[in-house]
Short mmCIF file of the C-alpha atoms (twelve columns), coordinates in Angstrom:
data_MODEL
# 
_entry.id   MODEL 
# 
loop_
_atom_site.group_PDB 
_atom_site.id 
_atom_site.type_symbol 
_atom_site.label_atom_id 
_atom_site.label_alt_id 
_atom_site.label_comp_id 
_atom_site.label_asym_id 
_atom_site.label_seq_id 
_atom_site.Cartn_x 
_atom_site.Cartn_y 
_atom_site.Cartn_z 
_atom_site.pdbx_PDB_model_num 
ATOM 1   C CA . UNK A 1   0.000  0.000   0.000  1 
ATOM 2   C CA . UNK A 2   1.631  3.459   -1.080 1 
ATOM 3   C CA . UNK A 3   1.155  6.313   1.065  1 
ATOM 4   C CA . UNK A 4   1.515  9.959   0.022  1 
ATOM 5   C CA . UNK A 5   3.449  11.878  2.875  1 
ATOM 6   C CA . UNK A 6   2.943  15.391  3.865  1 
ATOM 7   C CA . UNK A 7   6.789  17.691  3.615  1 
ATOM 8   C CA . UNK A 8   7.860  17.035  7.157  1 
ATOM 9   C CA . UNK A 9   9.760  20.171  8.580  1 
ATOM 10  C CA . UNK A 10  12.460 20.585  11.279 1 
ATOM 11  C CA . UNK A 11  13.567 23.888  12.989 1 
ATOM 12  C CA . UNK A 12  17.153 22.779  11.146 1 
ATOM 13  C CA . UNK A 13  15.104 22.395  7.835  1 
ATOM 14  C CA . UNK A 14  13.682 25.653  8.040  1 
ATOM 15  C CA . UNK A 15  16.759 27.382  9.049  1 
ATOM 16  C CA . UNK A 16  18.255 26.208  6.024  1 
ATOM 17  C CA . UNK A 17  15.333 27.439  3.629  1 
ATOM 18  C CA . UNK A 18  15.635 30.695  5.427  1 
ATOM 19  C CA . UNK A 19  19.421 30.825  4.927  1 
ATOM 20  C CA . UNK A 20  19.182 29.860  1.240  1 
ATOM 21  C CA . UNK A 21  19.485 26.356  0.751  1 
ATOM 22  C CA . UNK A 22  17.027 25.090  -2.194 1 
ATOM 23  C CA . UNK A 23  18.010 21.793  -1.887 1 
ATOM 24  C CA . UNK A 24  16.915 20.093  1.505  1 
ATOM 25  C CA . UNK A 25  15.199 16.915  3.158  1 
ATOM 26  C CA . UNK A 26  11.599 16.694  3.507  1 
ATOM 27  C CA . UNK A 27  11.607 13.486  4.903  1 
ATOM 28  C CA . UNK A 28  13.604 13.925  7.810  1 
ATOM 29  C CA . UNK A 29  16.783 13.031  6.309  1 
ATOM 30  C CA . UNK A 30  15.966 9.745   4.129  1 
ATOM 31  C CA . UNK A 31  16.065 11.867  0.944  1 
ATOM 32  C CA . UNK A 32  16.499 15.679  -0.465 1 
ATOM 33  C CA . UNK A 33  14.996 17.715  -3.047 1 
ATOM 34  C CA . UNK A 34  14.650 20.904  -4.339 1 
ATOM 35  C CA . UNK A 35  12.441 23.988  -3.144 1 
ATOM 36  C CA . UNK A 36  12.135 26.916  -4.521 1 
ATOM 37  C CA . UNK A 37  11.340 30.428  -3.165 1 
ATOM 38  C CA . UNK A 38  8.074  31.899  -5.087 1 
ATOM 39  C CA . UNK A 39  6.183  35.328  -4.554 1 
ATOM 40  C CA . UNK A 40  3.839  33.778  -1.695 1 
ATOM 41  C CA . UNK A 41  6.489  31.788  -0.356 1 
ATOM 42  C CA . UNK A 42  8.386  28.915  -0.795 1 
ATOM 43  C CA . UNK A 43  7.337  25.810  -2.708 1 
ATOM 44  C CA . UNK A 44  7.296  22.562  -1.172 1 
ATOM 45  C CA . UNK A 45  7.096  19.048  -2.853 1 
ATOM 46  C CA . UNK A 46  3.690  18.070  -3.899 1 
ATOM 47  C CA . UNK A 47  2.769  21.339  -4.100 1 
ATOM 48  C CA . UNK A 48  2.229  22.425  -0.992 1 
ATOM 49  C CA . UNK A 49  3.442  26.454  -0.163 1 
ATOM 50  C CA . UNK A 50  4.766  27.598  2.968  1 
ATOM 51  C CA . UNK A 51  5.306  31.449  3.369  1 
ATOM 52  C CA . UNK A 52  7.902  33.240  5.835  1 
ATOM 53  C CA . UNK A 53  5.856  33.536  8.701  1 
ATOM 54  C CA . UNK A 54  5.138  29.642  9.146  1 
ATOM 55  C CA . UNK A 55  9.230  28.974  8.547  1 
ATOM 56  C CA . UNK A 56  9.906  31.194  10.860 1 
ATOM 57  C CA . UNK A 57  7.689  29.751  13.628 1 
ATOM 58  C CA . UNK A 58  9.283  25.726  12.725 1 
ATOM 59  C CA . UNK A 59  12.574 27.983  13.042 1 
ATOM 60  C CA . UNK A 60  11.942 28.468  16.632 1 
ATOM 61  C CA . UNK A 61  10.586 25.151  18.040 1 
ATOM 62  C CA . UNK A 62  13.364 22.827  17.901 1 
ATOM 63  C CA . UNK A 63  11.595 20.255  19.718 1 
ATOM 64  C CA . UNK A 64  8.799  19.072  17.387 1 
ATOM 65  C CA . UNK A 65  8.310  17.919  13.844 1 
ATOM 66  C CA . UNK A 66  5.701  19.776  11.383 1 
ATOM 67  C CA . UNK A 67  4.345  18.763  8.296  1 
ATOM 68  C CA . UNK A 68  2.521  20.673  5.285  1 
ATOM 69  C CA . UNK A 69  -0.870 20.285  3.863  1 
ATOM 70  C CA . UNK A 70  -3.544 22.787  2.241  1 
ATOM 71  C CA . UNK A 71  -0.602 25.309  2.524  1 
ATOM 72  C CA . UNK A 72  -1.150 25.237  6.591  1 
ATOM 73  C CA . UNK A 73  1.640  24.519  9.115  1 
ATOM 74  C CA . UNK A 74  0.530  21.226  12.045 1 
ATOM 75  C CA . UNK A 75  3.083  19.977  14.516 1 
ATOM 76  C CA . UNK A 76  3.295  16.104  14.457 1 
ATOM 77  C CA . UNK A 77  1.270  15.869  17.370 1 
ATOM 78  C CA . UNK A 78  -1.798 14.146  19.382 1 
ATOM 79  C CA . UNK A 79  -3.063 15.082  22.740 1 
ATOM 80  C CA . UNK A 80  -6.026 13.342  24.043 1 
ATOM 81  C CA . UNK A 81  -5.494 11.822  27.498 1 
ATOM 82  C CA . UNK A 82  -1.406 11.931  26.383 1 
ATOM 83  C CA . UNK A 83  0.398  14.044  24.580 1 
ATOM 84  C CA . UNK A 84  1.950  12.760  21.735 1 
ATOM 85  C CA . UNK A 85  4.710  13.966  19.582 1 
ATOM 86  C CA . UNK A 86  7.129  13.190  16.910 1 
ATOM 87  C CA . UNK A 87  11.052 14.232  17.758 1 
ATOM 88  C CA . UNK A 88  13.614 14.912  15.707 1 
ATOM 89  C CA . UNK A 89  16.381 13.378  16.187 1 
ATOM 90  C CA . UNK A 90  20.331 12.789  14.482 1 
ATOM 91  C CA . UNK A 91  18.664 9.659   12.699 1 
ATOM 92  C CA . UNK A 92  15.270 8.215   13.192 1 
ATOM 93  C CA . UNK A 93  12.732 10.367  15.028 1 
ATOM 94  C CA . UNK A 94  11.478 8.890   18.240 1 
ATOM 95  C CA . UNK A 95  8.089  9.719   19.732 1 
ATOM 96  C CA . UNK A 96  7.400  11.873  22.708 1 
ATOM 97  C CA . UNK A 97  4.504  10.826  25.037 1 
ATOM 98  C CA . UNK A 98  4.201  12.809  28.346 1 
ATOM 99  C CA . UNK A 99  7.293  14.181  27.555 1 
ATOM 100 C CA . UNK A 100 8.808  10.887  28.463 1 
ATOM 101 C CA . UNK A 101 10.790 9.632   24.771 1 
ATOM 102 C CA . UNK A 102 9.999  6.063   23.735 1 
ATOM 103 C CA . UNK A 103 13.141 5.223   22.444 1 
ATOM 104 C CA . UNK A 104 16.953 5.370   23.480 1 
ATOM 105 C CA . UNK A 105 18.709 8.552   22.121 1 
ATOM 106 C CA . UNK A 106 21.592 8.928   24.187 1 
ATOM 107 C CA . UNK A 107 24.902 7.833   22.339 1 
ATOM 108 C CA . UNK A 108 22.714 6.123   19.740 1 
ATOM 109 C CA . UNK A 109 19.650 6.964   17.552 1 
ATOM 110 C CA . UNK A 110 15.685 4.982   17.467 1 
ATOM 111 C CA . UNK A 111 17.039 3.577   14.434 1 
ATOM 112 C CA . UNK A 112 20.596 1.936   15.119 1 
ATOM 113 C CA . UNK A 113 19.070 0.961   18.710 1 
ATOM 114 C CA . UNK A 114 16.794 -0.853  16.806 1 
ATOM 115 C CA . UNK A 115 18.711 -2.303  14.480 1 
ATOM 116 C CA . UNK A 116 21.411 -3.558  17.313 1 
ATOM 117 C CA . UNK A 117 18.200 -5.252  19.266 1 
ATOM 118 C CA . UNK A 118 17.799 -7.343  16.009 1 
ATOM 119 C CA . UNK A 119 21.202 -8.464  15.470 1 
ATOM 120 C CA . UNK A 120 21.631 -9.072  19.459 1 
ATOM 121 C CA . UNK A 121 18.471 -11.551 19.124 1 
ATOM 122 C CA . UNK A 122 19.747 -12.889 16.024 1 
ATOM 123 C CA . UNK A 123 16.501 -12.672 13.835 1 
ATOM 124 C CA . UNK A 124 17.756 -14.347 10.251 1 
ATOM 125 C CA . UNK A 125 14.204 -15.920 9.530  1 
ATOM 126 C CA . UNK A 126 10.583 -17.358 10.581 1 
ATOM 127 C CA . UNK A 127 7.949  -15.532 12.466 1 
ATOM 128 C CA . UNK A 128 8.496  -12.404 14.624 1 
ATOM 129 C CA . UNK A 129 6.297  -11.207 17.050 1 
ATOM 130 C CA . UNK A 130 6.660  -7.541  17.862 1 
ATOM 131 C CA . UNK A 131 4.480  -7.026  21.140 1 
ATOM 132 C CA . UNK A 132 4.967  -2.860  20.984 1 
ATOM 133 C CA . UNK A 133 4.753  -1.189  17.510 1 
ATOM 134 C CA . UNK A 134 5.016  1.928   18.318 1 
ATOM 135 C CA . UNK A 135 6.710  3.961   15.653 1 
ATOM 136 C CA . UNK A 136 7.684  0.493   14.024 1 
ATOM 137 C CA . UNK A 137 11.830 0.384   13.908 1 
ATOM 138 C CA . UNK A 138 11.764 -3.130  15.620 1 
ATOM 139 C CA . UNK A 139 9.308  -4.551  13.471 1 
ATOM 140 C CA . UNK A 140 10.909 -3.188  9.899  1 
ATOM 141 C CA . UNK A 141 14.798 -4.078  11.246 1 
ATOM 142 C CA . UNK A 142 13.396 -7.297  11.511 1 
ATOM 143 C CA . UNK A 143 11.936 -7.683  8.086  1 
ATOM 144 C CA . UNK A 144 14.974 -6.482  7.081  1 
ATOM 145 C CA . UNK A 145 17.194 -9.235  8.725  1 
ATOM 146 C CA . UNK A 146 14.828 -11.827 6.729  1 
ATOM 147 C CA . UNK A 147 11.893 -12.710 9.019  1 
ATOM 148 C CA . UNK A 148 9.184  -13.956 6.712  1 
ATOM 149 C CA . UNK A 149 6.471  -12.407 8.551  1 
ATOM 150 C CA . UNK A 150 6.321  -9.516  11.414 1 
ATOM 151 C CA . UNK A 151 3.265  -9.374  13.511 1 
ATOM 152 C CA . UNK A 152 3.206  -6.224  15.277 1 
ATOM 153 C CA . UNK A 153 0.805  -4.922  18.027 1 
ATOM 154 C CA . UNK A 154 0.223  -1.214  19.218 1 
ATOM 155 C CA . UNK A 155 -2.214 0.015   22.071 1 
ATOM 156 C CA . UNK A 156 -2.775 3.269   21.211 1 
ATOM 157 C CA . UNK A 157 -3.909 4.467   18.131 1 
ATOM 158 C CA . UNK A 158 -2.827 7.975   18.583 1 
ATOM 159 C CA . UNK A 159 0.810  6.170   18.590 1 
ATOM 160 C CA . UNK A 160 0.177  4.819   14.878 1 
ATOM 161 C CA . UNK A 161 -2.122 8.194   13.624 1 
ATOM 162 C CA . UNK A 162 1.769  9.709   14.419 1 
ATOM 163 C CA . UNK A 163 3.859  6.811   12.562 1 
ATOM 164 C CA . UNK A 164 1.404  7.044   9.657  1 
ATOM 165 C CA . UNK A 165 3.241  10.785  9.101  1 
ATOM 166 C CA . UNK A 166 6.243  9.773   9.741  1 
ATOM 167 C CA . UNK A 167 8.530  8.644   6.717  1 
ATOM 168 C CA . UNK A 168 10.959 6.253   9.267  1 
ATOM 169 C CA . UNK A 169 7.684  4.427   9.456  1 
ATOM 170 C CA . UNK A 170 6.375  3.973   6.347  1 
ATOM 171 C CA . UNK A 171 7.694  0.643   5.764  1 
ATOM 172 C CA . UNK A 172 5.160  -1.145  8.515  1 
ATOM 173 C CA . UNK A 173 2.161  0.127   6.345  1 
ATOM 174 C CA . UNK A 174 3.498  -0.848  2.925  1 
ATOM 175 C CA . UNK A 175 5.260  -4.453  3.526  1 
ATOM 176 C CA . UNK A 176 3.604  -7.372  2.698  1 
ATOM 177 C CA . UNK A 177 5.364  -8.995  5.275  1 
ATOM 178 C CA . UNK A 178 4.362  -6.653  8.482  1 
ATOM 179 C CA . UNK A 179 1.153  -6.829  9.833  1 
ATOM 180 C CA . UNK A 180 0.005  -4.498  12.320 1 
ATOM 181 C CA . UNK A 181 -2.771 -5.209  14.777 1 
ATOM 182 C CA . UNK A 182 -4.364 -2.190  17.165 1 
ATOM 183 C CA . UNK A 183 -5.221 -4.088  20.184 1 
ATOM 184 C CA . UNK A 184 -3.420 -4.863  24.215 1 
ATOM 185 C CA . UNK A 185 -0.801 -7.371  23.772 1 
ATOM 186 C CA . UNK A 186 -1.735 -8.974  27.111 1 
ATOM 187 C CA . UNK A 187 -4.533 -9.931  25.107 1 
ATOM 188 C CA . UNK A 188 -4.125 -10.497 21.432 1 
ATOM 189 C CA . UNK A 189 -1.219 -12.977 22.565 1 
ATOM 190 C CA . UNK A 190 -4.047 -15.273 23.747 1 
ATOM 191 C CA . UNK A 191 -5.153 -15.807 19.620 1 
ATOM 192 C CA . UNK A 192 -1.742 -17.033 18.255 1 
ATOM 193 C CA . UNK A 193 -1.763 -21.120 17.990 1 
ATOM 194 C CA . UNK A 194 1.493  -22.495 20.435 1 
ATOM 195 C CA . UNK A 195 4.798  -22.637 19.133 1 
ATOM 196 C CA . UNK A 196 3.827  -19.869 16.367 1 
ATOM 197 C CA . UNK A 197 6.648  -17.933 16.812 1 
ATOM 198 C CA . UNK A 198 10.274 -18.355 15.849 1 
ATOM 199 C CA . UNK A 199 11.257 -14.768 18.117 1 
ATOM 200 C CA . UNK A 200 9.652  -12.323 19.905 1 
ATOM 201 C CA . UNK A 201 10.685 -8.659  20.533 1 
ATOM 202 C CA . UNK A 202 9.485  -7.396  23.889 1 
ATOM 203 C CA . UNK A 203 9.505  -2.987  24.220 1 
ATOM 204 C CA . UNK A 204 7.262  -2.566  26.513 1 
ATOM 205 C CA . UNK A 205 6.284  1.229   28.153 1 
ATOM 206 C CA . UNK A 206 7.935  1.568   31.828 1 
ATOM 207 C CA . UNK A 207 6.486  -0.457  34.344 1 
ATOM 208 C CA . UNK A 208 5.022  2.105   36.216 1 
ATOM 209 C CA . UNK A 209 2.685  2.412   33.170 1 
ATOM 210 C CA . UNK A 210 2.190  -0.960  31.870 1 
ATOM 211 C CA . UNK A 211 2.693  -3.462  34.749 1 
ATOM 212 C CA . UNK A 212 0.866  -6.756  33.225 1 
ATOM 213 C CA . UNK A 213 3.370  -6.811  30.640 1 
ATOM 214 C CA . UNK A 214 6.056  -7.416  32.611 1 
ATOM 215 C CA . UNK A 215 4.447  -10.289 34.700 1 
ATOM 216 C CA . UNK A 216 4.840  -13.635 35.517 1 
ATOM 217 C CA . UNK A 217 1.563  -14.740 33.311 1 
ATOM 218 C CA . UNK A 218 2.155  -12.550 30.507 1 
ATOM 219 C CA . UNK A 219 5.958  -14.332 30.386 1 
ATOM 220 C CA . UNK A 220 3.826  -17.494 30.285 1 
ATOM 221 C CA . UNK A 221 2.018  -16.488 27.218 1 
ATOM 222 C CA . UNK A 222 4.832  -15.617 25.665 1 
ATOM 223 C CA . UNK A 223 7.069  -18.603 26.608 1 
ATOM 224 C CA . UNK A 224 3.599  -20.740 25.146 1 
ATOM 225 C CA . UNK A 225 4.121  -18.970 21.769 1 
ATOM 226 C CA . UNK A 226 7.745  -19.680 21.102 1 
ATOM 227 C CA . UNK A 227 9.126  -22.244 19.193 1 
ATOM 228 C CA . UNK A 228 11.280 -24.999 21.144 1 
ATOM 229 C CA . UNK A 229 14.817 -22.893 20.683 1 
ATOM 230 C CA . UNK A 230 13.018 -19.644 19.868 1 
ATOM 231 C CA . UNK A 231 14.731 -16.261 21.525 1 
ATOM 232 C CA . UNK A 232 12.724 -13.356 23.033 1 
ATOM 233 C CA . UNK A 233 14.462 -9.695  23.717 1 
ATOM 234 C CA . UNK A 234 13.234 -7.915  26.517 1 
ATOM 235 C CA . UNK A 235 13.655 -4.081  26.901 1 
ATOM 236 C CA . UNK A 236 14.381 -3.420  30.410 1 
ATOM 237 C CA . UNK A 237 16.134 -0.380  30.799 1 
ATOM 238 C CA . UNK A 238 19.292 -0.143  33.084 1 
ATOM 239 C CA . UNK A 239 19.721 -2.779  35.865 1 
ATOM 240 C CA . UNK A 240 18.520 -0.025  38.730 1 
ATOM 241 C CA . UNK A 241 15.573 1.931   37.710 1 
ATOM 242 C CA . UNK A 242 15.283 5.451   39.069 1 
ATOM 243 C CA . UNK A 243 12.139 4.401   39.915 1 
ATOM 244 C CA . UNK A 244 11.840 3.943   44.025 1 
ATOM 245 C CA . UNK A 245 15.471 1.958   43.583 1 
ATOM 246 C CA . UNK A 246 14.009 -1.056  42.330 1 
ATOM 247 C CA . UNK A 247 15.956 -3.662  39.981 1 
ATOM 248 C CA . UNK A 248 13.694 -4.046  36.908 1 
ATOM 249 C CA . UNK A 249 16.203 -6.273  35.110 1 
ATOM 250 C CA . UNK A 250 16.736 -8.092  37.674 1 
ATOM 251 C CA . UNK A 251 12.932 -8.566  38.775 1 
ATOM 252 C CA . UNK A 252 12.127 -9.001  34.888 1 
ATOM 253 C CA . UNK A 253 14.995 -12.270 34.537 1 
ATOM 254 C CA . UNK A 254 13.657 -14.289 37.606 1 
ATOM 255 C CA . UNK A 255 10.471 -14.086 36.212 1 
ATOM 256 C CA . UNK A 256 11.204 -15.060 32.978 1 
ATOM 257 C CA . UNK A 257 13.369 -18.308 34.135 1 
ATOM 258 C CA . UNK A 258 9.932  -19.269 36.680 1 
ATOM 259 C CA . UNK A 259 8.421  -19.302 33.413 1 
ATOM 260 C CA . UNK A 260 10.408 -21.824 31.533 1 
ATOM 261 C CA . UNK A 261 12.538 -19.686 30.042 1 
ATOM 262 C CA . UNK A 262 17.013 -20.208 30.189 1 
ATOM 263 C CA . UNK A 263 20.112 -18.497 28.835 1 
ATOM 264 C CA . UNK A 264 18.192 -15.038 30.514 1 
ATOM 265 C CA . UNK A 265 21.606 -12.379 29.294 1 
ATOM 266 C CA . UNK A 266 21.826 -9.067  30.381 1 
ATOM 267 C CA . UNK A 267 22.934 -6.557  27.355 1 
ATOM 268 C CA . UNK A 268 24.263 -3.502  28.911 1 
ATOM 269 C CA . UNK A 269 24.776 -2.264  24.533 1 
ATOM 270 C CA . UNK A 270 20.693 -2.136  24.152 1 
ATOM 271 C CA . UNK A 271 20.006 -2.376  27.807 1 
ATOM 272 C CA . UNK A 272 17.342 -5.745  27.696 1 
ATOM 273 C CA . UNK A 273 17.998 -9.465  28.569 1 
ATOM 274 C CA . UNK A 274 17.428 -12.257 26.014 1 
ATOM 275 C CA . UNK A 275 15.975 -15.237 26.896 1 
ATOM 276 C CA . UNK A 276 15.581 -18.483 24.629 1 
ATOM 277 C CA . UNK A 277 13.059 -21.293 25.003 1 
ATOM 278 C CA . UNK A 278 14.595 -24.753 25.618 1 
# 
């Protein structure tokens, strides 16, 4: 399925434009192309116009994406109960919810954390199970590495109303072998046959905000939908949370041996364990 994206603006985009540059990316740094400056403004791919006011006010915000349609300026951005927003980044945008980022960005970017989760679980082939869409990196890296089919699963659909304008994501909507299901994982687990999957790549939110996906039972499911000799990563943050001083890798491995699982490895590079099914 092709998808027509709106131009995507940074504050460094718009700088540029204002500086001079006709040549620039749209996309958030996958591509560039030209623009060019035209009595109402400046002319956009697709059409689309911006004038000097609404470069000027991307200029200023460098803390949120913006895209272009009808000629109007909209940040990348939800709220409803959250606030959601897309954030630019040196590679990959990650997404903002809360004002708490979903992915790692420190000495790394969304996209190269990704892809080292995939080659640290070792995904070459079969079916991967992707418990935590969000903006989708886990579930394309693994396509990418050769998994013949991706089933991914997102909770919120403001999360995927954001990847469906961002380009990093596009690849989750329009390959035939990612499918993406809007649903809780706790639950759409439960309607996989045993032994389905060859991996599984667990991201979960912080425990403080999802706490039945890092228990006991849920480990159960997941240890029910392996493959004998299939691996599951587990994003667990640091060993000590900041969180009250409690262990979350630690509390997350003993659980995952009581239910069945061995070889439970602590990598400090993407900060999750592994854990393989015997």
């Amino acid at each position: 399925m092709k998808r027509d994206l709106p131009p995507i603006l940074t504050a460094e985009t718009a700088k540029e434009i204002l500086e001079g540059k006709m040549i620039v990316s749209l996309d958030l740094g996958l591509s560039e192309t030209r623009v060019n400056w035209i009595n109402s403004g400046v002319s956009l791919s697709g059409g689309e116009i911006i004038d000097l006011s609404g470069l000027e006010k991307i200029a200023e915000n460098k803390e949120a994406a913006f895209f272009i349609r009808d000629n109007a300026v909209y940040q990348v951005a939800i709220a409803d109960r959250h606030y959601y927003k897309l954030l630019p980044t040196d590679g990959a945008p990650t997404i903002e919810i809360d004002g708490i980022r979903m992915h790692r960005t420190k000495n790394t970017t969304p996209d190269k954390d990704s892809q080292d989760k995939i080659s640290i679980l070792g995904i070459r082939d079969g079916r991967v199970l992707d418990t935590c869409t969000g903006l989708g990196y886990t579930a394309i890296e693994a396509s990418r590495a050769g998994a013949e089919r991706v089933i991914t699963i997102e909770l919120q659909s403001s999360v995927h109303r954001i990847a469906l304008l961002n380009p990093w994501s596009r690849e989750i909507y329009c390959n035939n072998n990612i499918s993406c299901i809007l649903g809780d994982s706790y639950q759409i687990v439960d309607i996989f046959p045993i032994e389905f999957f060859d991996s599984v790549i667990h991201d979960p939110p912080r425990h403080s905000n999802a706490g039945h996906l890092y228990g006991l039972f849920f480990y159960k499911k997941l240890f029910r939908l392996l493959k004998n000799n299939g691996k599951l990563f587990h994003y667990t943050g640091e060993p000590r949370s900041r969180y009250r001083g409690v262990n979350v890798q630690k509390g997350v491995s003993e659980r995952l041996a009581k239910a069945g699982f061995r070889d439970v490895d602590y990598h400090k590079k993407v900060m999750g364990v592994t854990a393989r099914k015997p």
